[in-house]
PyMOL commands that place a pseudoatom at each C-alpha (Angstrom):
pseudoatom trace, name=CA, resn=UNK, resi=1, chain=A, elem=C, hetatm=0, pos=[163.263, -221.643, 118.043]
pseudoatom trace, name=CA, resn=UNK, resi=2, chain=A, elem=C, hetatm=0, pos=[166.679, -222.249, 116.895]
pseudoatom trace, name=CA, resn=UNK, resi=3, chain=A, elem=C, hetatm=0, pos=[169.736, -220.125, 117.578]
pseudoatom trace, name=CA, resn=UNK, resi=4, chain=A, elem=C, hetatm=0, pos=[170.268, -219.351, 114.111]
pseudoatom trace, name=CA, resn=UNK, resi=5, chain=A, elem=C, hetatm=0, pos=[166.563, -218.154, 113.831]
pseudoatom trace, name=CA, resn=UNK, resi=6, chain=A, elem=C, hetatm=0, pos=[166.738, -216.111, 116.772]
pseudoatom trace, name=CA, resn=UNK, resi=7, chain=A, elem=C, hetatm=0, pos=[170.101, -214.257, 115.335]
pseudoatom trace, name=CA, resn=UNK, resi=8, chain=A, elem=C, hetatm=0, pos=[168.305, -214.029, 111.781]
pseudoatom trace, name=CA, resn=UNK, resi=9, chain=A, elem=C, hetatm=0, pos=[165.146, -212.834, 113.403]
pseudoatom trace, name=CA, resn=UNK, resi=10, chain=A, elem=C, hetatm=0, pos=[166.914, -209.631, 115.588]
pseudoatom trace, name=CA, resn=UNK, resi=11, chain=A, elem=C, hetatm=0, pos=[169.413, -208.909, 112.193]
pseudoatom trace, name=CA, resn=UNK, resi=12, chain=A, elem=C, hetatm=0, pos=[166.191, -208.614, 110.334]
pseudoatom trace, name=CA, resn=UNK, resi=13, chain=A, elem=C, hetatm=0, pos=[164.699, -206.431, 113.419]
pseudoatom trace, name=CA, resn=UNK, resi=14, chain=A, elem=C, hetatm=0, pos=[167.730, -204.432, 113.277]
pseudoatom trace, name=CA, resn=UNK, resi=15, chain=A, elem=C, hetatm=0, pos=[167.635, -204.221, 110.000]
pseudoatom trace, name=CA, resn=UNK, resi=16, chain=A, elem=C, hetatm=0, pos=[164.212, -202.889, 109.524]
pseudoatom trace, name=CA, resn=UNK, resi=17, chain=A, elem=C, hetatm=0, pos=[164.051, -200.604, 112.954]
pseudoatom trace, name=CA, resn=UNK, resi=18, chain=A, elem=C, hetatm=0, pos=[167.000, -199.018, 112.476]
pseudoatom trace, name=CA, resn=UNK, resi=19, chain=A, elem=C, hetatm=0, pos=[167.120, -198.174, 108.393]
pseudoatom trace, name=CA, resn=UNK, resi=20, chain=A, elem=C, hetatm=0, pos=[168.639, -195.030, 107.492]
pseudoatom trace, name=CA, resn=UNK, resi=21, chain=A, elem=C, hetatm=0, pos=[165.346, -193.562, 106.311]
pseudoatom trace, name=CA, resn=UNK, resi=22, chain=A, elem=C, hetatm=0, pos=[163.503, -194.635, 109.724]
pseudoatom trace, name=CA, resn=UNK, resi=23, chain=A, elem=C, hetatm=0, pos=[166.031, -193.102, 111.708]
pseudoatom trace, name=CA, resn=UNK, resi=24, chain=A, elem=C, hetatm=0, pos=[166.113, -190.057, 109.845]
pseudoatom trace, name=CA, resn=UNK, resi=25, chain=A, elem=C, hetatm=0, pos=[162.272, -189.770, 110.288]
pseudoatom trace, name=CA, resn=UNK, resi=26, chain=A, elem=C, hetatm=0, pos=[162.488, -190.517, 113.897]
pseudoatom trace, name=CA, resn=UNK, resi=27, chain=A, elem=C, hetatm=0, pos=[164.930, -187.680, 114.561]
pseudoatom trace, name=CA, resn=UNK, resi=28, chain=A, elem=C, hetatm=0, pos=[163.135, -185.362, 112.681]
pseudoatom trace, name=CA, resn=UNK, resi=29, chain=A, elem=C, hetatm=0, pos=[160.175, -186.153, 114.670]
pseudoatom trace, name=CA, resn=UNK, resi=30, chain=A, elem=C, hetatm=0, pos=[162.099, -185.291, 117.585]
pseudoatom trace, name=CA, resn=UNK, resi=31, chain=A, elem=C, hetatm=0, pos=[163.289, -181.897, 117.156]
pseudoatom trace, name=CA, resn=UNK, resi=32, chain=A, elem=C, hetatm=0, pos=[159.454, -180.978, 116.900]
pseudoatom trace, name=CA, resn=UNK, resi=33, chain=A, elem=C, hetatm=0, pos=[159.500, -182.387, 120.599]
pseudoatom trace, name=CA, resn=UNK, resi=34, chain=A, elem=C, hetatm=0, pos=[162.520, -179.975, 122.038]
pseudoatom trace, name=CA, resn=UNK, resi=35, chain=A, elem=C, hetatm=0, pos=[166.346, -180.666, 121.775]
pseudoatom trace, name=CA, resn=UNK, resi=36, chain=A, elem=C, hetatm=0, pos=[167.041, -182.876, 124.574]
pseudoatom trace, name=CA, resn=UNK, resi=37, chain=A, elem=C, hetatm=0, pos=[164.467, -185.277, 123.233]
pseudoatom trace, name=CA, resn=UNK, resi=38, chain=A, elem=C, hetatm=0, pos=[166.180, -184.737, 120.047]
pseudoatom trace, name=CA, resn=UNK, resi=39, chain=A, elem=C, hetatm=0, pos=[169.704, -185.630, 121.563]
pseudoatom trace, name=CA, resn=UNK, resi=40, chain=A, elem=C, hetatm=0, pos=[168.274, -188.278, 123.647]
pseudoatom trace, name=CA, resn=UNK, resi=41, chain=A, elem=C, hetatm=0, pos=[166.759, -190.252, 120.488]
pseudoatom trace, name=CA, resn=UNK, resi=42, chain=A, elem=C, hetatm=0, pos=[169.971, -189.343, 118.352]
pseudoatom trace, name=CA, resn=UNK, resi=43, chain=A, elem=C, hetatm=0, pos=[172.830, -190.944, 121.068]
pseudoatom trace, name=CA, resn=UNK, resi=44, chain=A, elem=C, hetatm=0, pos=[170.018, -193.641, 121.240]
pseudoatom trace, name=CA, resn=UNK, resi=45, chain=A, elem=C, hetatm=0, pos=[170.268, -194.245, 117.488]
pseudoatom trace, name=CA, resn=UNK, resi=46, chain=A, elem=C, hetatm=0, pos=[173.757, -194.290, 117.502]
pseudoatom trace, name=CA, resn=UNK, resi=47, chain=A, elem=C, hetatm=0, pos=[174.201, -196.936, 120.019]
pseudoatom trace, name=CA, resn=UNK, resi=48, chain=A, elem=C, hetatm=0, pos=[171.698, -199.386, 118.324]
pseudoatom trace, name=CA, resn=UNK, resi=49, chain=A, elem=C, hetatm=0, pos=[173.436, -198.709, 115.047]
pseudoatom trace, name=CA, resn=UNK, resi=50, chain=A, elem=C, hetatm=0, pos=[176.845, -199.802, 116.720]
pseudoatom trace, name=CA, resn=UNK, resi=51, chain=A, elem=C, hetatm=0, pos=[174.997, -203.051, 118.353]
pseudoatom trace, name=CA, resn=UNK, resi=52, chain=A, elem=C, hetatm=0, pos=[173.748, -203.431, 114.717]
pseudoatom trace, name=CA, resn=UNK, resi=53, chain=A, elem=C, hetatm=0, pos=[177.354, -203.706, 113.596]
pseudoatom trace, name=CA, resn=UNK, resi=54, chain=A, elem=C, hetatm=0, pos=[178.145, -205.763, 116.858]
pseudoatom trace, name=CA, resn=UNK, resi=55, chain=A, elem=C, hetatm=0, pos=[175.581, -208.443, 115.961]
pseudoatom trace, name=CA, resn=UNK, resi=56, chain=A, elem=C, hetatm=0, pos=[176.715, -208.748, 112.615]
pseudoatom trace, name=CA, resn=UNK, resi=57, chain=A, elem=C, hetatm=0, pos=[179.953, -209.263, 113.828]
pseudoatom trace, name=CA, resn=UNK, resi=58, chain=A, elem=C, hetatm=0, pos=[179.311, -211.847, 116.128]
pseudoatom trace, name=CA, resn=UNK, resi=59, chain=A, elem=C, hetatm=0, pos=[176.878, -213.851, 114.065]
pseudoatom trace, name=CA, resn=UNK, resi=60, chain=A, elem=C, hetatm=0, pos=[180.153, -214.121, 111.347]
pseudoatom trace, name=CA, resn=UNK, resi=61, chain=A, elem=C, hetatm=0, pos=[182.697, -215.308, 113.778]
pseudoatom trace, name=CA, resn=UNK, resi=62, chain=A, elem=C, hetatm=0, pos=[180.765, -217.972, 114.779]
pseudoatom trace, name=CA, resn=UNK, resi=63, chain=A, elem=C, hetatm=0, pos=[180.159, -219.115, 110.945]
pseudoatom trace, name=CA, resn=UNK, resi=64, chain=A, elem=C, hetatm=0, pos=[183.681, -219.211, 110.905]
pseudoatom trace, name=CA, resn=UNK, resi=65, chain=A, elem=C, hetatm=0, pos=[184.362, -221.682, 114.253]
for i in range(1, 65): cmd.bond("trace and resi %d" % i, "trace and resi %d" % (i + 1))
show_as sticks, trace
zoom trace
C-alpha cells in the first residue's frame, strides 16, 4: 500500500465515520445512555472532526512540496 492510498483510504474513513448525519445519530443515541456518556461521545466527536480538518491539511501541504 502506497502512502497516497493510505491518506485517501483514512480521508474516506473520516469522511464516512464522522458525517454530520452519523454524528448527529450517534449523539442522540447517547443521551438515551445518561449525560456523561453523552458528553463523553460529543468532546469525542469534536476532536475527530478537528483531526478530520488536520488530515486534510496535511495531505495538501505535501501536494504542494
Amino acid at each position: 500500500m502506497s502512502k497516497e492510498e493510505l491518506i485517501n483510504g483514512l480521508k474516506k474513513m473520516y469522511i464516512e465515520f464522522y458525517s454530520i448525519a452519523y454524528t448527529i445519530k450517534r449523539i442522540i443515541r447517547s443521551l438515551k445512555i445518561g449525560i456523561y456518556p453523552f458528553f463523553m461521545i460529543f468532546a469525542r466527536n469534536i476532536v475527530a472532526n478537528m483531526n478530520a480538518r488536520r488530515l486534510f491539511v496535511i495531505k495538501t501541504n505535501t501536494d504542494k512540496n
